[in-house]
Each structure stands twice: as structure tokens, then as C-alpha cells.
C-alpha positions in Angstrom: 90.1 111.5 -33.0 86.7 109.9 -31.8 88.0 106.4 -32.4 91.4 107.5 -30.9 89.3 108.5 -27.8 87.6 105.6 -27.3 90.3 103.0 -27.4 92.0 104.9 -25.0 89.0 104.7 -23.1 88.5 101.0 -23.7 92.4 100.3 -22.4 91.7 102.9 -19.5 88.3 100.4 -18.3 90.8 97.6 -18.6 93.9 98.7 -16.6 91.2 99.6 -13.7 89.6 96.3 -13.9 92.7 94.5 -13.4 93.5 97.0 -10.4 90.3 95.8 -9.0 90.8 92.8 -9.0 94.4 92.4 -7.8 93.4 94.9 -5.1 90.9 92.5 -3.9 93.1 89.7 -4.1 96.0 91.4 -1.9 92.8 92.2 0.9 92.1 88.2 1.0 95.9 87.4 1.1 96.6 90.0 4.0 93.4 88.8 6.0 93.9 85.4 8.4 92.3 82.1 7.4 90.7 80.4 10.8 90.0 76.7 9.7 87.0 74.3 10.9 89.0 73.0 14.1 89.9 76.3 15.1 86.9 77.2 14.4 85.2 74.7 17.1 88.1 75.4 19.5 86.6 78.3 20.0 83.1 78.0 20.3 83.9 75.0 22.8 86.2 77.6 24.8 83.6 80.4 24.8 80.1 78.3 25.2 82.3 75.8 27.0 79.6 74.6 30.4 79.4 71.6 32.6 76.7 69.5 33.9 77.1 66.8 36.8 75.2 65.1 38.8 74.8 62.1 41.8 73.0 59.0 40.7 71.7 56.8 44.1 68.9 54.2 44.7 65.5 54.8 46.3 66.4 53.3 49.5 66.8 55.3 52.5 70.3 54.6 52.7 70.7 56.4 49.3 73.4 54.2 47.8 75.6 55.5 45.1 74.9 53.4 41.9 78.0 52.7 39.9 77.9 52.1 35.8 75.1 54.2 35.8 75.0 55.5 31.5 74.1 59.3 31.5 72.9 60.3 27.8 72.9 64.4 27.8 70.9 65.0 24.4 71.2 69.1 23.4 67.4 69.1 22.2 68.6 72.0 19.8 71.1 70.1 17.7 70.4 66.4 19.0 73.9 65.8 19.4 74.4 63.2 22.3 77.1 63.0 25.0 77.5 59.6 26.9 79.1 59.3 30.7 79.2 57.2 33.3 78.9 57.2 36.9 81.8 56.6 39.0 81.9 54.3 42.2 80.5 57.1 44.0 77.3 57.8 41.7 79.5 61.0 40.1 79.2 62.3 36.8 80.2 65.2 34.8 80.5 66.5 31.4 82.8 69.4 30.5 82.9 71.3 27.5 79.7 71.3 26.6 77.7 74.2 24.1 75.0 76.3 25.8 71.7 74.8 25.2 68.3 73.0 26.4 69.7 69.7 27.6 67.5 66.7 28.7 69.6 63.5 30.4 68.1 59.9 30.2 69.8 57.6 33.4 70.2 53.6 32.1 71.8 51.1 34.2 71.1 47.0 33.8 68.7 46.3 36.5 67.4 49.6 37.1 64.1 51.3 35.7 65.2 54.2 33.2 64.6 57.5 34.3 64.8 60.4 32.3 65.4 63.8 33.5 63.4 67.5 33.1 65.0 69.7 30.2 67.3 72.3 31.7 68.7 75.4 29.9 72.5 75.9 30.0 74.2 78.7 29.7 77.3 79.8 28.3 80.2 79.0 30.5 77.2 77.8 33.1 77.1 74.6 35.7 74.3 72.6 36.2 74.3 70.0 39.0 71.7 67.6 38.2 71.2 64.6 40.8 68.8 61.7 40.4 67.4 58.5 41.9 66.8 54.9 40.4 65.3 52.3 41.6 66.2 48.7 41.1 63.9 46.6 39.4 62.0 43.8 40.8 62.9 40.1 40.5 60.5 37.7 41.3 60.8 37.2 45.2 61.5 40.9 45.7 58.4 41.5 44.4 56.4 38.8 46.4 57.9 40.0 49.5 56.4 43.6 49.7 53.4 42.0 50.4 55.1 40.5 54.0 53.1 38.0 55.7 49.7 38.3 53.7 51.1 36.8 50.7 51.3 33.5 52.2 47.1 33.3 52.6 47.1 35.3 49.2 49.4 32.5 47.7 47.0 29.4 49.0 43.9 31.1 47.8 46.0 31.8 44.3 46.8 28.2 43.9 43.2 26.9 45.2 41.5 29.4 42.7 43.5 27.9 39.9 43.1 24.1 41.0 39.1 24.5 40.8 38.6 26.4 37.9 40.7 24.0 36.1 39.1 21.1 37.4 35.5 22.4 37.3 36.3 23.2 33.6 37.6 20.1 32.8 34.4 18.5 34.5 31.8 20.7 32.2 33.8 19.7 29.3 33.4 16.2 29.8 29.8 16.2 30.6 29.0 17.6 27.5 26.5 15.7 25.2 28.3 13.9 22.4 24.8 14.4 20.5 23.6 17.8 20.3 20.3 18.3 23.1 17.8 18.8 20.1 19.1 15.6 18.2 19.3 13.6 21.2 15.5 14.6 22.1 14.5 14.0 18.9 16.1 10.2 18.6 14.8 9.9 22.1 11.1 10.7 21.0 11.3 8.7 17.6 12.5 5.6 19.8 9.4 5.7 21.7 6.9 6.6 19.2 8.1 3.0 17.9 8.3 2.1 21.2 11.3 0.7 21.2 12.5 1.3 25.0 15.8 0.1 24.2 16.5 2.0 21.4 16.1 4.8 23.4 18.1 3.5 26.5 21.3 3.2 23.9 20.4 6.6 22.4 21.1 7.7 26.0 24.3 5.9 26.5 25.8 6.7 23.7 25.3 10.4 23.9 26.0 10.9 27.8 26.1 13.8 30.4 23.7 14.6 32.8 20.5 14.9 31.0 21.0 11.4 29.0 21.6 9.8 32.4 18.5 11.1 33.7 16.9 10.1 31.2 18.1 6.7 31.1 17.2 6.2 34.7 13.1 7.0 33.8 13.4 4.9 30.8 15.4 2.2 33.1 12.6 2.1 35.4 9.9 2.2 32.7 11.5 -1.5 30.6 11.6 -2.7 34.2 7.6 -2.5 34.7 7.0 -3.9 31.5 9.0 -6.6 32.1 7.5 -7.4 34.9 3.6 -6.7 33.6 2.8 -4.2 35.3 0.8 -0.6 35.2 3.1 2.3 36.0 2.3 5.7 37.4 4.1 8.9 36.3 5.0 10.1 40.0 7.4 6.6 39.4 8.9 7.8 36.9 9.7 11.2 38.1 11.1 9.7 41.2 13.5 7.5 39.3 14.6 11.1 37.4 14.7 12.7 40.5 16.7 10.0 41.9 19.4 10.4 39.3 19.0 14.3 39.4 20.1 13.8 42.9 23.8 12.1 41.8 23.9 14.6 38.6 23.7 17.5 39.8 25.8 18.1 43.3 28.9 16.5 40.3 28.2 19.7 38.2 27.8 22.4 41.8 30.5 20.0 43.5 33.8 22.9 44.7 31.8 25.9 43.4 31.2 26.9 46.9 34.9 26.6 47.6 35.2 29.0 44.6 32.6 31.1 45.9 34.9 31.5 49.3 37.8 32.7 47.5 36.2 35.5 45.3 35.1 36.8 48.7 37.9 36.4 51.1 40.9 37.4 49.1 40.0 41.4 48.8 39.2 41.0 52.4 42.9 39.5 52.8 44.5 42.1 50.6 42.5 44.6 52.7 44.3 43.5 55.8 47.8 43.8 54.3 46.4 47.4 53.1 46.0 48.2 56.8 49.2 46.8 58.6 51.2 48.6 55.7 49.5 51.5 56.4 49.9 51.5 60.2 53.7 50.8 59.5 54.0 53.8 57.5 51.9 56.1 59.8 54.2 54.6 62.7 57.1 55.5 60.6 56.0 59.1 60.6 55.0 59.6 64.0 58.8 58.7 64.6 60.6 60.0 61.9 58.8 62.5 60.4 57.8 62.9 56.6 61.7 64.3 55.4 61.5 61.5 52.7 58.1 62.1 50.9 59.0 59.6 48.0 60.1 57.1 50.1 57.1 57.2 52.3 54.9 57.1 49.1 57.1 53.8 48.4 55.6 52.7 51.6 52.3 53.6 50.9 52.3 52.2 47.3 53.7 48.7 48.3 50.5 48.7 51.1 48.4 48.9 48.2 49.8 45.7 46.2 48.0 43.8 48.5 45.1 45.2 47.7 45.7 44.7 44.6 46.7 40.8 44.7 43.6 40.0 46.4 42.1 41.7 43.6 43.4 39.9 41.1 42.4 36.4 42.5 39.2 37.3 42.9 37.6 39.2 40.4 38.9 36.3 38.1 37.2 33.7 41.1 33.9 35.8 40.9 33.7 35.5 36.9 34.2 32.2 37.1 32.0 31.0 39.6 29.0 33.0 38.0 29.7 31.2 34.5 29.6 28.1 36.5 26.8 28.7 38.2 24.6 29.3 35.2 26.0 26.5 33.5 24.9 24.4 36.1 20.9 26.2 36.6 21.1 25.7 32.5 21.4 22.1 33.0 18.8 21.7 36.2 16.2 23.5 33.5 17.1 21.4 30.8 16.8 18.5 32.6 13.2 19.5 34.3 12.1 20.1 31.0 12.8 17.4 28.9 12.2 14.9 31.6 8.9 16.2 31.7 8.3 15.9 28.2 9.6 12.4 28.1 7.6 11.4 31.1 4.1 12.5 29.4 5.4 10.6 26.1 5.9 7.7 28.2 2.8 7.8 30.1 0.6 8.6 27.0 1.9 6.0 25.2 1.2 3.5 28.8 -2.6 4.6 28.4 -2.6 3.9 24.2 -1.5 0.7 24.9 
């Protein structure tokens, strides 16, 4: 009886399992299947919003731009949306989820802009306009600067010429023998006194200290060919003589150099002022009911500004490094001169 009892038991467990699952079964064939396109039919139809927009230039004439490529990013999910502007700056994108959206404006020839994050709500409109401006070519840039960029230009290209030249004319009246070599050669040529020696010591290294040099030591050879006793203040003249043509070469257009450091900010200043008077005058007529284009006014005033800035501040620098290379040169020369002079003049009174 107990095993009878518990097989009937046993098939009992099994007929309700089976009943189970066939019940379950019938549930999931009576219930409807929604598949994945459906399924984003229907989100699009319930969280389905808009955004639009006007895209126009800076100018005060607000010109639709045409072309212009809207990217509307849904910061939540990154997925992008792409749309154009139409001939009259329009744009609008339908069907979109709810959402933080940010929109980036691209266009050739236009500085990108990109747009404050906006919240969309289900079903919501958003109308988000925007203004580009066109980027700068060459002579569109120039001429926001009106007529001070002419003067601007002329110190510009007489900034340039000098340093350039002035460079080129330190570079070769470099010593081709290094100043301690070259004083040293000098001062073993006359220990032997060999006058000569020392002359072609000075040729061959050139710049402005050998040619000094070589004018003392010129005028030295020249009273001992001719026998005769000279004095030290001789000498000196000689170097001074040739100091005279060395020097104003190596300080020749540094004043001109000078000149433009100081009058271009002075220039850039005065287109500064004009543009500011224009803009001022513009108000006092007009009004301020355009704040960014009157700080497009302002901010091409200060380009001039900053032009003159530019031209002189690289002037200035360069007419301070030339300045000291020249006082480096009038030392050098006073000093060594002087030390040749006494070499000559002692060895005048051993002999």
C-alpha cells in the first residue's frame, strides 16, 4: 500500500508539472509580441519634440546664411542628428527623444559656434537661433584698421628692413679670430717686434677692433720708417681717427629703429580713438539695441592698438640688443687700444 501510495503520488507531481507548464505556455501564446521597430515607433511618437532655429551673420543686416551644418548631439545617449540650413538660415529637426541637447553651427568660411545645452521635453519645441561670423581673409582683416594701417604698414616694412640689415651688418663685422686670440697674436707680434706681423694679424681677422688697431699700428711703422720719436697722444689720435669711421657703421639706422618702437603705439593709439569716436557717434544716433555689434566696433578699435604693438615691442627689443652690441664694441675697443698703445710706447722707450 505505501509503495502504491507513493507512485500515485509521483505520477500525481508529474501530471501537475506538465499542467504548469502548458499553462504557462498558452499565457505567452495569448499575449502580443511588440518587435524592436514598433518598439521605437513608439517612443519616437510619444517623446517625439522639435528643435529649430535661424542661423544669420554678425552684420547689422543679419543675413540668413545658407549651408549652414547643425549637429544636435543628445548629451545623454550621444546620438547625433545632422541638418542644414535652408536659403533662409531655417532649420528644424522633428522627431526627436526628450533630452539635454547641445547644437554645434559649421559652415566653410565661418568660425564654429557651438550652442548652450538645452533640456527638451517630451513632445516640447525649442527654437534656438544663432549668429556666425565670417572669417577673415587677408584684406578684410587689414581693413578694420581704416586709414591708420597705411602709416602702421610703412613703419612694419621699415622695422623689418633695418633689423635685417643692422643684423646682417653685426654679423659681418664679426672677428674671424676670437678677441682673446687676436690680442694675444697681436701682443706676441710686438714683443718680437715685428710691426708687420701684427698689421697682417689685423687684416686677416677684421671688424672694428682689428681696424682700429691696424690704424695705431699703421701710424706706428710709419714713424719708424721715417726715424723718428713718437708720442702716445699720436697714436691714440690715429685710433681715434678710425674709431671715428667704425663706429657711426655699427650705430648707423639704429636711431631710425629707435623712431619706430616709439611712434607706432602712438599710431595705433590714434586708430584706437577715431574707432572709438565712431562707435560713441554711432550710439548717440542709434542707440546701443545691438550690444554685440557695438562690441564688434569697439574690439576692431583696439586692433590698432594692438598692430602698433606688435611692431614695436619687437622694434624696442631689437634696438636695445643693438645698442649694447654696439657700447660692447666702443669698450672693447678703448680697452685694448689702450693696452696696445702702452705695449707700443714701452717697447718705443726700451729701444
Amino acid at each position: 500500500m505505501i509503495r502504491l501510495s507513493l507512485i500515485l503520488m509521483l505520477v500525481a507531481c508529474m501530471f501537475m508539472s506538465v499542467g504548469i507548464v502548458m499553462a504557462q505556455d498558452e499565457e505567452a501564446a495569448d499575449t502580443p509580441s511588440v518587435d524592436a521597430a514598433d518598439a521605437q515607433e513608439t517612443d519616437t511618437v510619444d517623446g517625439g519634440a522639435t528643435i529649430s532655429g535661424e542661423v544669420v551673420d554678425t552684420t547689422g543686416d543679419r543675413n540668413p546664411i545658407e549651408g549652414v551644418t547643425v549637429t544636435i548631439l543628445n548629451t545623454g545617449t550621444n546620438q547625433t542628428f545632422d541638418v542644414k540650413t535652408d536659403e533662409d538660415g531655417r532649420y528644424e529637426k522633428t522627431g526627436l527623444p526628450a533630452g539635454r541637447y547641445t547644437m554645434t553651427y559649421a559652415k566653410e568660411g565661418y568660425g564654429n559656434r557651438v550652442g548652450r545645452s538645452k533640456v527638451l521635453s517630451p513632445g516640447g519645441e525649442l527654437n534656438i537661433p544663432m549668429k556666425m561670423s565670417q572669417k577673415d581673409t587677408i584684406v578684410s582683416f587689414f581693413k578694420k584698421f581704416g586709414f591708420v594701417f597705411y602709416p602702421l604698414a610703412i613703419c612694419s616694412i621699415v622695422a623689418l628692413t633695418f633689423i635685417i640689415e643692422r643684423l646682417f651688418t653685426f654679423v659681418r663685422s664679426r672677428s674671424r679670430i676670437g678677441t682673446e686670440q687676436f690680442i694675444a697674436s697681436i701682443a706676441d707680434s710686438l714683443r718680437k717686434e715685428n710691426i708687420m706681423e701684427a698689421v697682417s694679424t689685423c687684416e686677416e681677422a677684421g671688424g672694428p677692433l682689428a681696424n682700429v688697431l691696424k690704424a695705431g699700428l699703421l701710424r706706428y711703422s710709419q714713424a719708424q720708417i721715417e726715424e723718428r720719436d713718437i708720442t702716445k697722444e699720436e697714436i691714440q689720435e690715429a685710433i681715434e681717427e678710425a674709431s671715428l669711421l667704425e663706429i657711426p657703421e655699427l650705430e648707423r639706422n639704429l636711431p631710425v629703429l629707435g623712431t619706430v618702437a616709439v611712434v607706432s603705439p602712438l599710431f595705433g593709439l590714434l586708430g584706437t580713438v577715431t574707432g572709438m569716436i565712431t562707435a560713441f557717434t554711432t550710439i548717440a544716433l542709434e542707440g546701443t539695441g545691438d550690444p554685440q555689434q557695438l562690441a564688434g566696433g569697439i574690439s576692431q578699435a583696439l586692433l590698432t592698438t594692438a598692430g602698433g604693438l606688435t611692431i614695436a615691442i619687437p622694434c624696442l627689443i631689437f634696438f636695445q640688443l643693438f645698442d649694447s652690441w654696439v657700447n660692447r664694441h666702443m669698450v672693447e675697443i678703448s680697452q685694448v687700444s689702450t693696452e696696445i698703445v702702452n705695449q707700443l710706447i714701452v717697447g718705443e722707450a726700451n729701444a
